[in-house]
C-alpha positions as CSV (number, residue, x, y, z in Angstrom):
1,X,-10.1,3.7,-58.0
2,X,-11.8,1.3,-55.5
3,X,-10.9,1.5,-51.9
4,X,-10.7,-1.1,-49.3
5,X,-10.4,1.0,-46.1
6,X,-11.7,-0.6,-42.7
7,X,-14.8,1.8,-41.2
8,X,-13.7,1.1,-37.8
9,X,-11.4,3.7,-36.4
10,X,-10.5,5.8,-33.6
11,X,-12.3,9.2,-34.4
12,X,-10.3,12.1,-35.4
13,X,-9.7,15.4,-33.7
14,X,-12.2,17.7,-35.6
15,X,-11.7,21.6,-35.4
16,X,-15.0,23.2,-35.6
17,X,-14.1,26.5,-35.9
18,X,-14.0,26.2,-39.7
19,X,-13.0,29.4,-42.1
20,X,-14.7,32.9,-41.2
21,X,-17.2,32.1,-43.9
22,X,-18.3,28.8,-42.3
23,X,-21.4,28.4,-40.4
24,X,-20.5,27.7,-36.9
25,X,-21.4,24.1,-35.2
26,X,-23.0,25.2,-32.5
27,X,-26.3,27.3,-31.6
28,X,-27.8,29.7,-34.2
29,X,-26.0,32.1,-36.2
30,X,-26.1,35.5,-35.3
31,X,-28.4,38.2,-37.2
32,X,-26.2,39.9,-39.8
33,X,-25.5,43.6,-38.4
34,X,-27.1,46.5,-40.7
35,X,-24.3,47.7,-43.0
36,X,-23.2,51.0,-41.8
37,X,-24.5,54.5,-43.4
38,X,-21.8,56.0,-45.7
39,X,-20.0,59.2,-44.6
40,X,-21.1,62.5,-46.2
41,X,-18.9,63.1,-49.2
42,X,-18.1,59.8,-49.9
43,X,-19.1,57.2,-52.5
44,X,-20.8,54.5,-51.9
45,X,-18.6,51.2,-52.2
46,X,-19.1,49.0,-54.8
47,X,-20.6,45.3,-53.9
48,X,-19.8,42.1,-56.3
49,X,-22.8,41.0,-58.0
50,X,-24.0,37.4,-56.9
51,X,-22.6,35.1,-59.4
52,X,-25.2,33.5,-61.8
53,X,-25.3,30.0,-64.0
54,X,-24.0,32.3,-66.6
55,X,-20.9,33.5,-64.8
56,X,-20.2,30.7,-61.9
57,X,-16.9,28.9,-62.4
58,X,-16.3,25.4,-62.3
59,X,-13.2,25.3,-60.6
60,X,-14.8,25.3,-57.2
61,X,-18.1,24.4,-55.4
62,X,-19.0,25.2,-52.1
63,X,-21.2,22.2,-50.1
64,X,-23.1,23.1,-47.0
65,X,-23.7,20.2,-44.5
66,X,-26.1,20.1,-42.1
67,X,-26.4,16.9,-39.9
68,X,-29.5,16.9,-37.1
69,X,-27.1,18.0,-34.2
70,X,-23.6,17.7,-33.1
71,X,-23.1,14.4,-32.0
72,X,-19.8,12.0,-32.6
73,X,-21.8,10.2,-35.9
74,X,-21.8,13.4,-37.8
75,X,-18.5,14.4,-36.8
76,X,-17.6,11.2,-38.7
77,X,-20.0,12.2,-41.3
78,X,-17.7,15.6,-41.6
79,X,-14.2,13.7,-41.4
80,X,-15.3,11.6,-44.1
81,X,-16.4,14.4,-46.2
82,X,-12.8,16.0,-45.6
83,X,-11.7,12.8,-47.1
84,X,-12.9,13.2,-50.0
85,X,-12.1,17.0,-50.1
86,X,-8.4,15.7,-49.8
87,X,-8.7,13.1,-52.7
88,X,-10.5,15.9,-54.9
89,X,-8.1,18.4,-53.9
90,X,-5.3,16.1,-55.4
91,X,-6.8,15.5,-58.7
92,X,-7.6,19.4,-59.2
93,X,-11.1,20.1,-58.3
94,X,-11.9,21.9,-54.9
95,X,-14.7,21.8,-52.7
96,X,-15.5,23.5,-49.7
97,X,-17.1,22.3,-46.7
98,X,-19.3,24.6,-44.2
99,X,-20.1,22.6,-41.8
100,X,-23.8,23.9,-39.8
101,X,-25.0,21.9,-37.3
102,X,-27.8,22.0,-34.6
103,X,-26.5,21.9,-30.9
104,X,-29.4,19.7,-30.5
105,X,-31.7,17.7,-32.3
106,X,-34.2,20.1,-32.6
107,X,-36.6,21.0,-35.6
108,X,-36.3,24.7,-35.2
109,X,-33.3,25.1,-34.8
110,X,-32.6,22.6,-38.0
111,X,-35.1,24.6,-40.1
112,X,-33.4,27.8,-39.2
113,X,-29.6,26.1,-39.8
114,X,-31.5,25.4,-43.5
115,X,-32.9,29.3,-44.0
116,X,-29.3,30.0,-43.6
117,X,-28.1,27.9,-46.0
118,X,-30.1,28.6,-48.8
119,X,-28.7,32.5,-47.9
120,X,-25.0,31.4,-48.9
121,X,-26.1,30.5,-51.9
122,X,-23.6,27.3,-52.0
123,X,-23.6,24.9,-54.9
124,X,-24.9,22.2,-53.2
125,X,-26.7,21.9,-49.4
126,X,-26.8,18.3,-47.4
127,X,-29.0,17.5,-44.9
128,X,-29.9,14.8,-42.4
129,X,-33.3,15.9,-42.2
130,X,-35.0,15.4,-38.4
131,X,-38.3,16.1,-39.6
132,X,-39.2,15.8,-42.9
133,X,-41.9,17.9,-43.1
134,X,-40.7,20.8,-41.5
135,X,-38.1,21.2,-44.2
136,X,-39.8,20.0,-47.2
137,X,-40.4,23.6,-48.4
138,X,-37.1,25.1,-47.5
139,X,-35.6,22.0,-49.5
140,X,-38.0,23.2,-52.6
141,X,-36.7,26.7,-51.9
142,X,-33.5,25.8,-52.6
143,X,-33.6,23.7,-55.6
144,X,-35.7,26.9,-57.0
145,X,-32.7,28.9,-56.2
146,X,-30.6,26.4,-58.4
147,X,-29.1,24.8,-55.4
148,X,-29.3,20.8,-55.5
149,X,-30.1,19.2,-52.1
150,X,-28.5,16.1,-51.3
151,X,-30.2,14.2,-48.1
152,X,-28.0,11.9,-46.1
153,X,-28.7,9.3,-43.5
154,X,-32.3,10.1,-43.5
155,X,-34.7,10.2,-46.3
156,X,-38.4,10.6,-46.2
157,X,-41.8,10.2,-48.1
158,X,-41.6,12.4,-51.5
159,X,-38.3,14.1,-50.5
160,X,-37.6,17.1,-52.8
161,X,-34.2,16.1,-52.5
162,X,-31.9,15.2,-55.8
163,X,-30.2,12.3,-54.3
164,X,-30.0,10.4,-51.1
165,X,-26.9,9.2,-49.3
166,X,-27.3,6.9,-46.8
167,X,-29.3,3.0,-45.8
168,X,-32.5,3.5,-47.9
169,X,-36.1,3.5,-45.6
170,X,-37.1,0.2,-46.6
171,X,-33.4,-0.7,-45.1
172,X,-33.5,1.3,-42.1
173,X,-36.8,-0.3,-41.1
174,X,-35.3,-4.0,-41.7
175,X,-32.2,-3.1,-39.7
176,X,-34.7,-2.7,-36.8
177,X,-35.7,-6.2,-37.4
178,X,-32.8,-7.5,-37.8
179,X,-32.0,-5.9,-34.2
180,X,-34.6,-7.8,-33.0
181,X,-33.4,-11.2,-34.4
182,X,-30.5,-10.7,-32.9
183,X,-31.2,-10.0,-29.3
184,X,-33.9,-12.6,-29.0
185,X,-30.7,-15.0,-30.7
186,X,-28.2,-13.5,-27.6
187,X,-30.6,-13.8,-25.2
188,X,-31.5,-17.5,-25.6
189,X,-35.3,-17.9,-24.4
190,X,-38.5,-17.8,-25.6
191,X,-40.1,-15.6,-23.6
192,X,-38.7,-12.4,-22.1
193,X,-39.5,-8.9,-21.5
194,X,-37.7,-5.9,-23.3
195,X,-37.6,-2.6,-23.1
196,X,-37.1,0.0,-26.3
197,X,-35.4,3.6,-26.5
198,X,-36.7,5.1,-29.5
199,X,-34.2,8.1,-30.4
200,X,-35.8,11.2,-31.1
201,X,-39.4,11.1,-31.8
202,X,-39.2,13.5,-34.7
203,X,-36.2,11.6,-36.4
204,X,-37.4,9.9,-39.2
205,X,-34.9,7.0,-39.1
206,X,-35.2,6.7,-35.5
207,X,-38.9,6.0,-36.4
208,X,-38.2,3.1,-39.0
209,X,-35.8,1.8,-36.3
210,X,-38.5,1.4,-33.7
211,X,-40.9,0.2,-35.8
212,X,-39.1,-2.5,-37.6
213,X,-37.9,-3.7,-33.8
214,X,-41.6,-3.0,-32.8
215,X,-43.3,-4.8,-35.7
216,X,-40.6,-8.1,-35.3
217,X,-40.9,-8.5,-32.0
218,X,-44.8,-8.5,-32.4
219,X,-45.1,-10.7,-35.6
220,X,-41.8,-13.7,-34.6
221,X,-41.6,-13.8,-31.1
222,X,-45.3,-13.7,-29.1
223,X,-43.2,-14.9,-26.3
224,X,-41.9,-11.6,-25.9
225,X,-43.1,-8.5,-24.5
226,X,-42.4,-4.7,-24.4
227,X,-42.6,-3.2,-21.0
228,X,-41.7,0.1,-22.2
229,X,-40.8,2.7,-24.9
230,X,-38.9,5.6,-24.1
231,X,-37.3,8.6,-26.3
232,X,-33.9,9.5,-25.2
233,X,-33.6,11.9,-27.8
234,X,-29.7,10.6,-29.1
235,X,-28.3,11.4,-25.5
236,X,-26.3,9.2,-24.1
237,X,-26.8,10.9,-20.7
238,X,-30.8,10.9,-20.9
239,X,-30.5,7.0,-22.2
240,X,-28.3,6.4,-19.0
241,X,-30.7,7.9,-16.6
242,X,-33.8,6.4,-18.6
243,X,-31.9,3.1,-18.2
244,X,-31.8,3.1,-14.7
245,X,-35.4,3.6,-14.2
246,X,-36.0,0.9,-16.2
247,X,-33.7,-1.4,-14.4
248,X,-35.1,-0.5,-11.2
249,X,-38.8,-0.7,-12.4
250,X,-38.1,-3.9,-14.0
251,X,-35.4,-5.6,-12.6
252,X,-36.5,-9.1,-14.7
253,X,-36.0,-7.3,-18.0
254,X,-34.3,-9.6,-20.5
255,X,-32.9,-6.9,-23.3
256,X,-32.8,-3.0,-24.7
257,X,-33.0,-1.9,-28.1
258,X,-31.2,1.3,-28.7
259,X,-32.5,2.8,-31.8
260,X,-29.8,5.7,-32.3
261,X,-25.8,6.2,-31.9
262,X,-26.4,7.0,-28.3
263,X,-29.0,4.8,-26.7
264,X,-27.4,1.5,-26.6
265,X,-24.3,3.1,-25.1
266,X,-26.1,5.2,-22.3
267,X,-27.7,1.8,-21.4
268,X,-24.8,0.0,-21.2
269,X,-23.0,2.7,-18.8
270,X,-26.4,1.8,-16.5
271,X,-26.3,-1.7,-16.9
272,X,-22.7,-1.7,-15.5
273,X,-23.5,0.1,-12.5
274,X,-26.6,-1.7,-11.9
275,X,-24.3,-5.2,-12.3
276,X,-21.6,-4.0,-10.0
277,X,-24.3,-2.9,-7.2
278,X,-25.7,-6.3,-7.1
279,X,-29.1,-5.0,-8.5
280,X,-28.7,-6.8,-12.1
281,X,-27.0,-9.7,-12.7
282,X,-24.4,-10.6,-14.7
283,X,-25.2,-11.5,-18.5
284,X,-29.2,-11.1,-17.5
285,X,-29.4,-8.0,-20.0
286,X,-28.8,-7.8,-23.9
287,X,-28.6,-4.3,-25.0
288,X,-28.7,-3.2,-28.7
289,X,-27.2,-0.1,-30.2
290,X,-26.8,1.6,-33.9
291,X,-23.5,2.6,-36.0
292,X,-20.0,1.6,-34.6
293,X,-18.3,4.3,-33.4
294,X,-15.4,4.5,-30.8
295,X,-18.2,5.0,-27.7
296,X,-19.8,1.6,-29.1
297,X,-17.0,-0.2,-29.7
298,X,-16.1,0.9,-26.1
299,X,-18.9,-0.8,-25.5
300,X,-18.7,-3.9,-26.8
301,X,-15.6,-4.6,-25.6
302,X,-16.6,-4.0,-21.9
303,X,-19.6,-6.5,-22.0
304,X,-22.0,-4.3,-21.4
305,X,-23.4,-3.5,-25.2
306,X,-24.3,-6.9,-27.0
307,X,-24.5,-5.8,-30.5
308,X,-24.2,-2.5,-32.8
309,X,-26.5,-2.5,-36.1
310,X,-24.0,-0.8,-38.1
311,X,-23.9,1.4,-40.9
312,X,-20.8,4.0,-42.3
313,X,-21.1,7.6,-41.2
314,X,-17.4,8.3,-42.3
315,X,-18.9,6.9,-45.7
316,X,-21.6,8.7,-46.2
317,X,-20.1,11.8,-45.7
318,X,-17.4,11.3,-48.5
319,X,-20.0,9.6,-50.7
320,X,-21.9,13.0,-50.3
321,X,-19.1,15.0,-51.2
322,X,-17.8,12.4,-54.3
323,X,-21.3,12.2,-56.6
324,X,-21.7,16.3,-55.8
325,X,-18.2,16.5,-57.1
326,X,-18.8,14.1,-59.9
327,X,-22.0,15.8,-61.1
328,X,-19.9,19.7,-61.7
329,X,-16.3,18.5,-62.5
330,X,-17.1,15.2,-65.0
331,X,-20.4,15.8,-65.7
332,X,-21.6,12.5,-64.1
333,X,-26.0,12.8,-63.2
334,X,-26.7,12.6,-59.4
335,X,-27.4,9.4,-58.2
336,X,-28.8,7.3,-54.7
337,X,-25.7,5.9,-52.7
338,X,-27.4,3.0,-51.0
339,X,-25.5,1.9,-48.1
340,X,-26.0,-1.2,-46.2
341,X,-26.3,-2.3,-42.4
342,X,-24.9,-4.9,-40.6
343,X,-24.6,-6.6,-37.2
344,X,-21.0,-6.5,-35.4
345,X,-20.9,-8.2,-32.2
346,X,-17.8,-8.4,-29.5
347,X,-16.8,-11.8,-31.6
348,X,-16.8,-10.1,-34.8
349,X,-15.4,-6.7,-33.6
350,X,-12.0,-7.2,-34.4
351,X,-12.7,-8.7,-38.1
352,X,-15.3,-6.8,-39.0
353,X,-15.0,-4.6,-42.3
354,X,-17.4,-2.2,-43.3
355,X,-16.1,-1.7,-46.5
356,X,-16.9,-5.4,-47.9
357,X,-20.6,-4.2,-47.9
358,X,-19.8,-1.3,-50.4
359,X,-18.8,-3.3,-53.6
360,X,-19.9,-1.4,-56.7
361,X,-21.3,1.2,-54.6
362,X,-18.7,4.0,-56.4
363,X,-21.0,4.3,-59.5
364,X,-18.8,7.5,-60.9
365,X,-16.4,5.3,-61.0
366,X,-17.7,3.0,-63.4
């Protein structure tokens, strides 16, 4: 049953407001109201008891996802879950998807999104964790409440979790390397001055990102030299204004390593107004961005963004739903999903194919 889809594509229309049941997307939930007293006279109404191992049925499970925030890479993450809720649908086996994400990367509010979780009592709970610490004991909780955790795109030291999803952290921190190669290879000189935004400081990939960049640029190219590091926390608006500053406080700068979805792109949207003002000129500045997405590939094809270090959020999100699927309806043990970056540039962009990385990667299926 191997597959051979492209991963570039325009992003689809998601609808957020998911069944009643569903956790909501954006801020907190709500406190659940008291339940009511009961009238004089009457009896009080029976409640169902919460299922057990015993008495669960296997004809459904229920999978809550939690990325780090809502941002267009997890709504990929959530359409290629649906995917895969489609293609189990169709063979008989039915999963549901509540979907709970943070409106912001924040730890809180991710540890709270978590508490809630564990409270549905769902099969399985998936979680890009932002801090890996702050949620290592919720992530115990659960798995002592019989509820397997699954973490996707980021993984961290001695996770609790059953399996992982996602570019491994020895991979994530040779993708920010590999960044490095290749802006030092676009920009042509040896010597130059770069400038880094680092994601969220919390995030754990964003972390290996940065340091892998940081670590490279150090060790292969003494030529080079790191004016500045600054956290735009995934927001392409906050990487845009950070960008400007750094164009206008160094207006020699050579590249920009974007170590998240957003960064790269924010930079690009101020490199093009800094171009078209005369400030920068054109082709001076190599900027660096993760995962193609429809706002990279964007771009790309302007000019502006040189390269995307990519990996598959549409994938990881079905591979998350498939080996939690596999696991209750055939039986199958829970297993890593290692997926694999690469470098697409504005001459590769209309070739590239994700999928070519991902051969054997269906292990159910084998």
């Amino acid at each position: 049953m191997k597959r051979k889809w492209i991963q570039k594509m325009t992003a689809l229309t998601l609808v957020f407001g998911l069944a009643v049941s569903m956790v909501g997307c954006g801020g907190k939930e709500a406190a659940a109201e008291p339940a009511s007293p009961v009238p004089e006279g009457e009896e009080t109404p029976k409640t169902e008891e919460p299922q057990t191992d015993e008495t669960a049925s296997k004809e459904k499970i229920k999978i809550v996802i939690i990325p780090k925030l809502v941002h267009e890479f997890y709504n990929l993450v959530l359409d290629g879950a649906n995917l895969a809720v489609d293609e189990l649908k169709a063979e008989g086996k039915e999963v549901e998807i509540i979907w709970s994400a943070p409106t912001t990367a924040d730890t809180v509010e991710q540890t709270e999104k978590l508490e809630a979780a564990i409270a549905l009592n769902p099969d399985y709970i998936a979680i890009s964790v932002i801090d890996g610490e702050s949620c290592r004991s919720l992530m115990e909780q659960a798995k002592e409440a019989g509820i397997k955790v699954i973490a996707f795109d980021t993984d961290f030291e001695n996770s609790p979790a059953d399996a992982f999803v996602g570019c491994s952290t020895d991979a994530q921190y040779e993708s920010g390397k590999l960044a490095a190669d290749k802006l030092v290879e676009m920009i042509g000189k040896e010597e130059g001055k770069l400038a880094m935004l680092t994601g969220s400081p919390d995030a754990e990939n964003h972390i290996l990102f940065s340091g892998g960049f940081r670590d490279r640029i150090k060790e292969e190219y003494p030529g080079y030299e790191i004016v500045t590091e600054q956290a735009d926390n995934d927001d392409k608006e906050k990487a845009t204004q950070l960008t400007e500053a750094i164009l206008a406080q160094y207006p020699d700068i050579d590249g920009i390593f974007g170590g998240d979805g957003s960064a790269g792109v924010g930079a690009a949207i101020a490199l093009e107004a800094a171009v078209k003002a005369g400030q920068i000129q054109d082709k001076q500045v190599y900027i660096s961005n993760y995962c193609l997405m429809p706002d990279p590939e964007e771009s790309l094809r302007s000019g502006y963004l040189s390269c995307v270090i990519d990996y598959s959020p549409y994938w990881i999100g079905y591979y998350l739903t498939q080996i939690a699927a596999a696991e209750v309806f055939d039986g199958i043990a829970l297993k890593d999903v290692p997926l694999q970056f690469d470098v697409v540039t504005l001459d590769t962009l209309d070739t590239y194919d994700y999928s070519a990385t991902m051969k054997d990667i269906e292990y159910w299926n084998q």
